[in-house]
LOFI-859621 format. One line per field, with one value per atom (N, C-alpha, C): residue number from 0; residue in one letter; atom name; y, z, x. Coordinates in steps of 0.05 Angstrom, whole numbers. Atoms other than C-alpha are relative to their C-alpha. Example, Ala and Ser with C-alpha at 12.3 -4.5 7.8 and 13.67 -1.06 7.14 Angstrom:
BEGIN
n = (0 0 0 1 1 1);
res = (a a a s s s);
atom = (N CA C N CA C);
yy = (-24 -90 24 -24 -21 22);
zz = (0 156 0 -1 143 14);
xx = (18 246 18 -16 273 -15);
This chain:
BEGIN
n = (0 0 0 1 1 1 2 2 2 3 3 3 4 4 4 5 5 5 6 6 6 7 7 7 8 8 8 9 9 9 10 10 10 11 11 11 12 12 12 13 13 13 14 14 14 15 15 15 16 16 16 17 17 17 18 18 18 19 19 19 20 20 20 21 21 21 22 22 22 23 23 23 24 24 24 25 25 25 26 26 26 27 27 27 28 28 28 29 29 29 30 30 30 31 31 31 32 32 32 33 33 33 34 34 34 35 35 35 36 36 36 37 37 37 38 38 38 39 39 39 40 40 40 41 41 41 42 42 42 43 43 43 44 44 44 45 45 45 46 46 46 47 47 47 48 48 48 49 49 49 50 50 50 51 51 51 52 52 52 53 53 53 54 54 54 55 55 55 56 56 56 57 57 57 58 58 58 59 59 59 60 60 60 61 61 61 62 62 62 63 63 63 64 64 64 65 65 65 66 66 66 67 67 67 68 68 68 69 69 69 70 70 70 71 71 71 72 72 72 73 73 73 74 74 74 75 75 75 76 76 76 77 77 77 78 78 78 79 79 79 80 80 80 81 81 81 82 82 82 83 83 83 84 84 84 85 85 85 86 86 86 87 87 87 88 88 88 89 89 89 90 90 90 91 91 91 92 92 92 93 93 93 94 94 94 95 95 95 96 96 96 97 97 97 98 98 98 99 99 99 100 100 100 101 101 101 102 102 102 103 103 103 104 104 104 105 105 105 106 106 106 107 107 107 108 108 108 109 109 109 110 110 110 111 111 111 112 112 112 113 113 113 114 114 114 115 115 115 116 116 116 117 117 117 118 118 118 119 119 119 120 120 120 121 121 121 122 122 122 123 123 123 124 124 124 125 125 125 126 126 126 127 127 127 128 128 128 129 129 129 130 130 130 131 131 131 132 132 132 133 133 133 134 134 134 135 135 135 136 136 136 137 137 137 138 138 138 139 139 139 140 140 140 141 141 141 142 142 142 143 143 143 144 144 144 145 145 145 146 146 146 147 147 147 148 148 148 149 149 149 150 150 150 151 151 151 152 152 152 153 153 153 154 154 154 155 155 155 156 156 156 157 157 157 158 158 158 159 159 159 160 160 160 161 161 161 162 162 162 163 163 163 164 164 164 165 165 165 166 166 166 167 167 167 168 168 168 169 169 169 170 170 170 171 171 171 172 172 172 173 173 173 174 174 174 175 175 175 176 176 176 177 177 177 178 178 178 179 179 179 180 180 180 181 181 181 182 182 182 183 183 183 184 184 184 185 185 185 186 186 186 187 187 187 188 188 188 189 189 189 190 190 190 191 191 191 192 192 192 193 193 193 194 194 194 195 195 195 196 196 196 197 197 197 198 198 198 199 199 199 200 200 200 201 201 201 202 202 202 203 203 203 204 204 204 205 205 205 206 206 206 207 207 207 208 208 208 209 209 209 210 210 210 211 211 211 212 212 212 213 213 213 214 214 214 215 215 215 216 216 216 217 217 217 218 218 218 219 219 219 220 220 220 221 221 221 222 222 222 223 223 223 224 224 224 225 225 225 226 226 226 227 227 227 228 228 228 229 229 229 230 230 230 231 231 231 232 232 232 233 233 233 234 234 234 235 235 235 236 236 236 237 237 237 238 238 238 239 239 239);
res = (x x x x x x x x x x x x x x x x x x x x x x x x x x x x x x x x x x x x x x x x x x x x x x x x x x x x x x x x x x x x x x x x x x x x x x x x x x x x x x x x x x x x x x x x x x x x x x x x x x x x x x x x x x x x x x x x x x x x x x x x x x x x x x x x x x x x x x x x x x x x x x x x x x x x x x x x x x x x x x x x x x x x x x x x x x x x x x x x x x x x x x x x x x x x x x x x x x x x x x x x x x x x x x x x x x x x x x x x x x x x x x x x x x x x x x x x x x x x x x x x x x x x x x x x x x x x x x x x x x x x x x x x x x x x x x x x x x x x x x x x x x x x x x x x x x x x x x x x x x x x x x x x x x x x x x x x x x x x x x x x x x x x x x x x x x x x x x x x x x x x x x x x x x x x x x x x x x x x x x x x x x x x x x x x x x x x x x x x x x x x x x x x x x x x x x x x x x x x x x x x x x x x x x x x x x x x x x x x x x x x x x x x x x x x x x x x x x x x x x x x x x x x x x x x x x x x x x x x x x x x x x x x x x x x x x x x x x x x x x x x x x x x x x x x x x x x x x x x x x x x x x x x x x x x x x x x x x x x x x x x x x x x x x x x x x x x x x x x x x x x x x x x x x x x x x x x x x x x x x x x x x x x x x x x x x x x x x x x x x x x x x x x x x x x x x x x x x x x x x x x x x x x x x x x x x x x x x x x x x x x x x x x x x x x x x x x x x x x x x x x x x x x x x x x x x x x x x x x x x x x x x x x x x x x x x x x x x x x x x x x x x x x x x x x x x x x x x x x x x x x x x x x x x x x x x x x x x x x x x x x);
atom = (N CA C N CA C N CA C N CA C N CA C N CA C N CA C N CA C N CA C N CA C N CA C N CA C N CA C N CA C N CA C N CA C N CA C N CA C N CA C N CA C N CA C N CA C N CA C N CA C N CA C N CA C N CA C N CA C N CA C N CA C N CA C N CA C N CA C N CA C N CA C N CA C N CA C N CA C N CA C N CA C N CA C N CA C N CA C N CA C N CA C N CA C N CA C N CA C N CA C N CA C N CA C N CA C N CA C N CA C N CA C N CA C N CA C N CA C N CA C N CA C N CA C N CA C N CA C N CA C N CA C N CA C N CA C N CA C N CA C N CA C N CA C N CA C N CA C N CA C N CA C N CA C N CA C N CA C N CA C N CA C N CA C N CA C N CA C N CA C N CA C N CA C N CA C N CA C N CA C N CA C N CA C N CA C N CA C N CA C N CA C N CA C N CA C N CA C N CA C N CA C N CA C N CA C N CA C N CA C N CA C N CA C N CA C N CA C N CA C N CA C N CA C N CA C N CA C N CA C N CA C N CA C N CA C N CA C N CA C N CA C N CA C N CA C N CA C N CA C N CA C N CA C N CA C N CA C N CA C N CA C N CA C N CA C N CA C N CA C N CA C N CA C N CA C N CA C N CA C N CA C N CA C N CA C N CA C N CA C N CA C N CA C N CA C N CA C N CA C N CA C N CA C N CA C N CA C N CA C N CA C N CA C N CA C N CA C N CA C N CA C N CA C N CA C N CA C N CA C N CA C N CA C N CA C N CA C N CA C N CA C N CA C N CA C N CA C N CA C N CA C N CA C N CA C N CA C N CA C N CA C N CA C N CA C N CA C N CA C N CA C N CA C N CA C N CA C N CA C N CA C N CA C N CA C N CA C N CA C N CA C N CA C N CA C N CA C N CA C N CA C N CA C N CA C N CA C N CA C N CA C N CA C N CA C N CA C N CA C N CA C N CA C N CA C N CA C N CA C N CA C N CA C N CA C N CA C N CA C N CA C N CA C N CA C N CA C N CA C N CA C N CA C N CA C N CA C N CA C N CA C N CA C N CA C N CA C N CA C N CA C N CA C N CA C N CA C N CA C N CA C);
yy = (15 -25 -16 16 -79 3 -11 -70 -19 5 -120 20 -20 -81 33 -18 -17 1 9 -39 -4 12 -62 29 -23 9 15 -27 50 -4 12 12 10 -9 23 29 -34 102 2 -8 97 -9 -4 70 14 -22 116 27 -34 175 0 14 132 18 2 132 27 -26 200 23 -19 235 -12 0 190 3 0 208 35 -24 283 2 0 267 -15 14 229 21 -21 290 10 -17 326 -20 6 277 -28 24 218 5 13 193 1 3 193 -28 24 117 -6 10 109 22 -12 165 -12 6 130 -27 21 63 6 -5 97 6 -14 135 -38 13 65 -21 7 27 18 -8 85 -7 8 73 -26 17 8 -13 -7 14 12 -16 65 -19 22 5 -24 13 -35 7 -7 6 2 0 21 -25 21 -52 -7 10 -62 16 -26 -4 -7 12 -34 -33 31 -113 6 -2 -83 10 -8 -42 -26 29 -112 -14 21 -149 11 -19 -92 -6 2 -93 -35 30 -169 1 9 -173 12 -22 -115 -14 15 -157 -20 27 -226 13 -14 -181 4 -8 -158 -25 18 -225 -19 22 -264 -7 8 -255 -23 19 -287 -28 31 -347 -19 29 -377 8 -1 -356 -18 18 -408 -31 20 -456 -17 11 -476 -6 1 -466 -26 32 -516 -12 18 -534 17 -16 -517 -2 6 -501 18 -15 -492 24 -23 -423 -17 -9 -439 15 -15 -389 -15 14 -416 21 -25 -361 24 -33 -289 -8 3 -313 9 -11 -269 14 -14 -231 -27 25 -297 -11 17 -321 7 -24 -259 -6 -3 -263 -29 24 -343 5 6 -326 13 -22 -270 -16 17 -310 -34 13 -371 11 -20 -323 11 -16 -291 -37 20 -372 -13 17 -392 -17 20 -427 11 -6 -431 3 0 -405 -2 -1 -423 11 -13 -396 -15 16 -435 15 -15 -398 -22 25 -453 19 -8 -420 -5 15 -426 -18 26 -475 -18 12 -514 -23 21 -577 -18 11 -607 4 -9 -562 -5 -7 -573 -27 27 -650 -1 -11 -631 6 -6 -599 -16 17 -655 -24 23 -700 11 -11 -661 -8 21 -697 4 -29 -641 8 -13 -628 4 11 -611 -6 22 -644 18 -16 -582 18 -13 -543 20 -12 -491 14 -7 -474 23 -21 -403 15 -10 -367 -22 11 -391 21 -21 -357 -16 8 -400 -32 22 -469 -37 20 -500 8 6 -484 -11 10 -506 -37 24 -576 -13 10 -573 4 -8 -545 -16 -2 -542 -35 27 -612 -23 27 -657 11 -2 -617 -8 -1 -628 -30 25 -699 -19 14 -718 7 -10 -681 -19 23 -724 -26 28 -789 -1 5 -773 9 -15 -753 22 -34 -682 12 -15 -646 30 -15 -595 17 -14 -534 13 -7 -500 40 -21 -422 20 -25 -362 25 -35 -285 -9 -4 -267 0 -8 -228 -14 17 -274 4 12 -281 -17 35 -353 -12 11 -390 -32 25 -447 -15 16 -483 -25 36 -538 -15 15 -553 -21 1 -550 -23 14 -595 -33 28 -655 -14 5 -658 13 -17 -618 -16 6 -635 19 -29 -564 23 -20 -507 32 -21 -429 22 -27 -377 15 -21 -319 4 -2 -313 24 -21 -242 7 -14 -235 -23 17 -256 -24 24 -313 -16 23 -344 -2 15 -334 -26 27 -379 -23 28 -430 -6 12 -435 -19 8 -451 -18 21 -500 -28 22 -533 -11 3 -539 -24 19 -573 -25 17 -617 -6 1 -599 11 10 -618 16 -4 -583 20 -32 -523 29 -14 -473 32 -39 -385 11 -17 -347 2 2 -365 -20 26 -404 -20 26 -471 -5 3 -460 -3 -4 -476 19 -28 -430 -23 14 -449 -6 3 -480 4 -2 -450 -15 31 -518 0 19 -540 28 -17 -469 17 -14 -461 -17 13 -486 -10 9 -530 15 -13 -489 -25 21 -527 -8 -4 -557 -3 -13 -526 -27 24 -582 7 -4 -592 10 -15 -556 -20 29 -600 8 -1 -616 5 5 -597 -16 13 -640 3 0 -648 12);
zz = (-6 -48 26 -21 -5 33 -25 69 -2 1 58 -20 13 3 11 -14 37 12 -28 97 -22 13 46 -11 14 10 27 -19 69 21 -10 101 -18 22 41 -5 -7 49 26 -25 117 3 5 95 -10 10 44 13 -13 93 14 -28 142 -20 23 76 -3 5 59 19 -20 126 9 -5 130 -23 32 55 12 -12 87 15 -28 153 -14 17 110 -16 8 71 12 -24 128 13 -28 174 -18 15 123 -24 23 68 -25 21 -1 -4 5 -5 17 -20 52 -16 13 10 -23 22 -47 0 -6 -17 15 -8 8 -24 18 -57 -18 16 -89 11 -15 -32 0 13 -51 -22 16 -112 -14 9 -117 11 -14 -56 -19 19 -110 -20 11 -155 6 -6 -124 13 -2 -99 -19 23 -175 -6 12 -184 26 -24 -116 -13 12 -140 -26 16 -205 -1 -4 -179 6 -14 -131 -23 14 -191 -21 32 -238 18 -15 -179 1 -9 -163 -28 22 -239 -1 1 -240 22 -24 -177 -17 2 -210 -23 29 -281 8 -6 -241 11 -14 -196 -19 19 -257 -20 13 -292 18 -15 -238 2 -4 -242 -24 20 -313 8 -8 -287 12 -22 -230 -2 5 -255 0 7 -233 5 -11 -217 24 -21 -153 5 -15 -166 2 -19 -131 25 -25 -79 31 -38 1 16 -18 32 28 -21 102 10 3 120 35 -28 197 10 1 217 38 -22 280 14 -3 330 -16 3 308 -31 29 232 -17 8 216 -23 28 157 -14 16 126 -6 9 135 -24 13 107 -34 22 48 -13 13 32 -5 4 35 -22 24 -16 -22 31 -63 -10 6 -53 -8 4 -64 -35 23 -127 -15 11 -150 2 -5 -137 19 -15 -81 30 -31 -19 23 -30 52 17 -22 115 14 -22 175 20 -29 241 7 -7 284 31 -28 338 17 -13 393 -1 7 407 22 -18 466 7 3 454 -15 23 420 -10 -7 445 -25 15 399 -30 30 338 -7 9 336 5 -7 358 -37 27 288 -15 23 249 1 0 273 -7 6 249 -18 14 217 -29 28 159 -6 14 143 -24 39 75 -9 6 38 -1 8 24 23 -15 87 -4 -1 93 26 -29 160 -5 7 156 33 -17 201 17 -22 260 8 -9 303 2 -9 332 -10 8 317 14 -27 391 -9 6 373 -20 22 310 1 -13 342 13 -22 395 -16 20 348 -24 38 272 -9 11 267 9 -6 300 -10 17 267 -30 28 201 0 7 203 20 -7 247 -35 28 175 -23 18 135 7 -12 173 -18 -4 157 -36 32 74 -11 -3 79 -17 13 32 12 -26 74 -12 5 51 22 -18 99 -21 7 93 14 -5 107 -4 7 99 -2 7 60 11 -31 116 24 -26 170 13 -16 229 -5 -3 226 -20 17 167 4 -10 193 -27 30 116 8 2 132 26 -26 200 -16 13 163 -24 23 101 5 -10 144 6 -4 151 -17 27 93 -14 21 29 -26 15 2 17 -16 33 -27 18 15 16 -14 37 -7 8 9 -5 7 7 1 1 11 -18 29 -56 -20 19 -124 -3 -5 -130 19 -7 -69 -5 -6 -82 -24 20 -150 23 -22 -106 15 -13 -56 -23 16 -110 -19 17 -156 28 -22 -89 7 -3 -77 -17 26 -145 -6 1 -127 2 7 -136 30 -16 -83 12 -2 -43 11 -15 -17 -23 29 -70 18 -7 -65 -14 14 -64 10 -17 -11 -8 2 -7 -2 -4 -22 -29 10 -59 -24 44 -135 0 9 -171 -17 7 -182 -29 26 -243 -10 4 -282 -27 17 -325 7 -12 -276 -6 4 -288 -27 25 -360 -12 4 -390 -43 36 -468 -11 12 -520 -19 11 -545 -30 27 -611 -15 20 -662 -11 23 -699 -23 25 -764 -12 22 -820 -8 13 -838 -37 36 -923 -7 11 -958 -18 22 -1001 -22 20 -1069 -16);
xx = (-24 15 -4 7 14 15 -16 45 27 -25 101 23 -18 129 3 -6 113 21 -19 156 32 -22 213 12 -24 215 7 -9 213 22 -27 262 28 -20 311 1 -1 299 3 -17 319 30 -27 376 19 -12 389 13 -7 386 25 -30 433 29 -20 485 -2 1 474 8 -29 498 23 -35 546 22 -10 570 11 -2 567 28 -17 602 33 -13 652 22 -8 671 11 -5 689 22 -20 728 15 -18 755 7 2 784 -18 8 764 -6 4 765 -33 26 712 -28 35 663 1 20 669 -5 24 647 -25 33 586 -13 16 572 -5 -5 580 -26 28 529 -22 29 478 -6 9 484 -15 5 476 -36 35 412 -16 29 379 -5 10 378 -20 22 353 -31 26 292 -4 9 276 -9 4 273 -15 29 229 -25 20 183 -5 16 176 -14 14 165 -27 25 116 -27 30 75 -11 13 76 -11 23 49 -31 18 0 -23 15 -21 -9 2 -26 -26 19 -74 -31 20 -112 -15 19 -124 -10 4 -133 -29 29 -197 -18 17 -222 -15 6 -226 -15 10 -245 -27 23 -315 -19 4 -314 14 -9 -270 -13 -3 -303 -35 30 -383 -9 19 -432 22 -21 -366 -7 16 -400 -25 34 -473 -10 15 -513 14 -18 -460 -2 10 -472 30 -32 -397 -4 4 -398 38 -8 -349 15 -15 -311 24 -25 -278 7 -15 -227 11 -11 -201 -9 3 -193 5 -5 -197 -27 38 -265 17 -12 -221 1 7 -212 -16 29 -281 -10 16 -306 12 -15 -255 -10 7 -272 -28 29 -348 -11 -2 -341 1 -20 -302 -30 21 -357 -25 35 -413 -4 -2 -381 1 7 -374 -23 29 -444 -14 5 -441 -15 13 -489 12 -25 -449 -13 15 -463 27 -15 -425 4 -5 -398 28 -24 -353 18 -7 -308 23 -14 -274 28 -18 -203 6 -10 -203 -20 23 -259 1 -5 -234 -36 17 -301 -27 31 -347 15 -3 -308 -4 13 -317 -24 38 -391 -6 13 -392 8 -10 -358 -26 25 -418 -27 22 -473 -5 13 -523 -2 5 -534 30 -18 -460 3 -7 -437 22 -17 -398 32 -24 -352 -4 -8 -322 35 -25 -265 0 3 -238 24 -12 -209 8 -14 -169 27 -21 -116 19 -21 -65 29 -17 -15 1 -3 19 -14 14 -6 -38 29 -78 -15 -7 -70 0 -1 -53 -24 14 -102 -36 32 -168 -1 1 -152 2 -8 -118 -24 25 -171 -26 24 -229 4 -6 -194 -1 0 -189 -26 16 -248 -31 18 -292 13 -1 -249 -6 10 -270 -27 34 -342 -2 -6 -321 1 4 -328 28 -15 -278 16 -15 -232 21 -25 -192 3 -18 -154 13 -7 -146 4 -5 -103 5 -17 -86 24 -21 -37 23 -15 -6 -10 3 9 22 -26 56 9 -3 64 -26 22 34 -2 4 0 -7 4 -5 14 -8 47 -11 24 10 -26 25 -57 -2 2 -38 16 3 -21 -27 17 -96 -27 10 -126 -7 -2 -145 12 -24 -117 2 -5 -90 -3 4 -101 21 -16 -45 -2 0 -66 -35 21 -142 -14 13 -155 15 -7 -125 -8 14 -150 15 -17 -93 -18 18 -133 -24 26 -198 -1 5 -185 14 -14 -137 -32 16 -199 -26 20 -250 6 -3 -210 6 -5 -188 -22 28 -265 0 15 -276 24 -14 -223 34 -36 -144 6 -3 -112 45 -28 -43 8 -1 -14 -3 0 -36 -4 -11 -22 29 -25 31 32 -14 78 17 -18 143 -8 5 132 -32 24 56 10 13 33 -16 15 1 -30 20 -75 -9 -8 -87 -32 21 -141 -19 1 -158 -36 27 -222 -18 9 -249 -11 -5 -245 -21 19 -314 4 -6 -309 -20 13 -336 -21 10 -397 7 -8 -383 -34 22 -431 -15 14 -481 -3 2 -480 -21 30 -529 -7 15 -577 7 7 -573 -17 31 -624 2 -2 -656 -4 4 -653 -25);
């Protein structure tokens, strides 16, 4: 279970308990009207945990069939291609998670890690003589570094034609995506789950936007990933 939903049920059992001595205390010092708008707000709270507790197990199962499939989806989808990995700030879980996901599609990783107050070294790496053509700059914390790093490395790489996704954890404080996709060519909000690792890898091969799982995102379209089945050649005639 993921920690947002965690946080959501156990929250809703601390409410229950709230409701429950005051359903008690209620008995004792009030009214019948006032216990049976509590018995009527548990009841309607135990509903809705049943129906959190089952969203959470269809997402749970969903992630679990998308992991399992994924290695047939995106097989050899990148081979031959060199994507350089930067992780920005404290965004080494994201690196780690995009380099995975490029590794399981075929693609060659390199690594570059840019401080966070260092604007200096990140246009340093947009001029490098050897860049490749495909970069993803993973991690970020805040909206001001975001400004002062992310945005001028992102568009001094597109100056030079460089191809540029933009990626974060799922779980974020602050999701720097609409920052990021004024200077992007796709964004990833969710990349330590199977949802992003496809988003990062069709965004690679071209599709373009804020793609995950988050307010606002599309859902990655698995079109550029899906290979034509050759068509068979005909039997030769024999002859006569």
């Amino acid at each position: 279970m993921t920690p947002d939903f965690r946080y959501h049920v156990a929250s809703l059992s601390a409410i229950f308990l709230a409701l429950g001595i005051g359903i008690l205390v209620g008995t004792a010092f009030v009214g019948t009207k006032v216990v049976d708008r509590q018995t009527t707000a548990v009841n309607r709270l135990t509903k809705e945990t049943i129906e959190l507790r089952k969203e959470t197990h269809e997402r749970e199962q969903t992630e679990k069939t998308l992991q399992d499939a994924l290695p047939l989806l995106v097989k050899e989808a990148l081979i031959g291609k060199t994507v350089l990995v930067v992780q920005v700030g404290s965004g080494r879980e994201a690196a780690e998670q995009a380099q995975k996901a490029l590794e399981l599609a075929g693609a060659t990783v390199e690594r570059e890690t840019v401080t966070d107050d260092d604007t200096g070294e990140s246009l340093e790496l947009a001029s490098r003589s050897e860049l490749p053509r495909l970069v993803v700059l993973a991690g970020g914390e805040s909206e001001q570094q975001a400004q002062r790093r992310d945005i001028p490395l992102l568009k001094a790489l597109h100056s030079v034609g460089v191809r540029t996704v933009a990626v974060e954890l799922y779980e974020t404080p602050v999701s720097l995506v609409p920052l990021w996709s004024t200077a992007a060519d796709a964004t990833v909000d969710c990349v330590n789950r199977a949802t992003g690792w496809l988003a990062l890898i069709v965004a690679l091969q071209g599709e373009s936007g804020n793609l995950g799982l988050k307010t606002g995102a599309i859902t990655p379209p698995l079109e550029p990933l899906v290979k034509p089945t050759p068509t068979p050649l005909p039997s030769p005639t024999p002859e006569p």
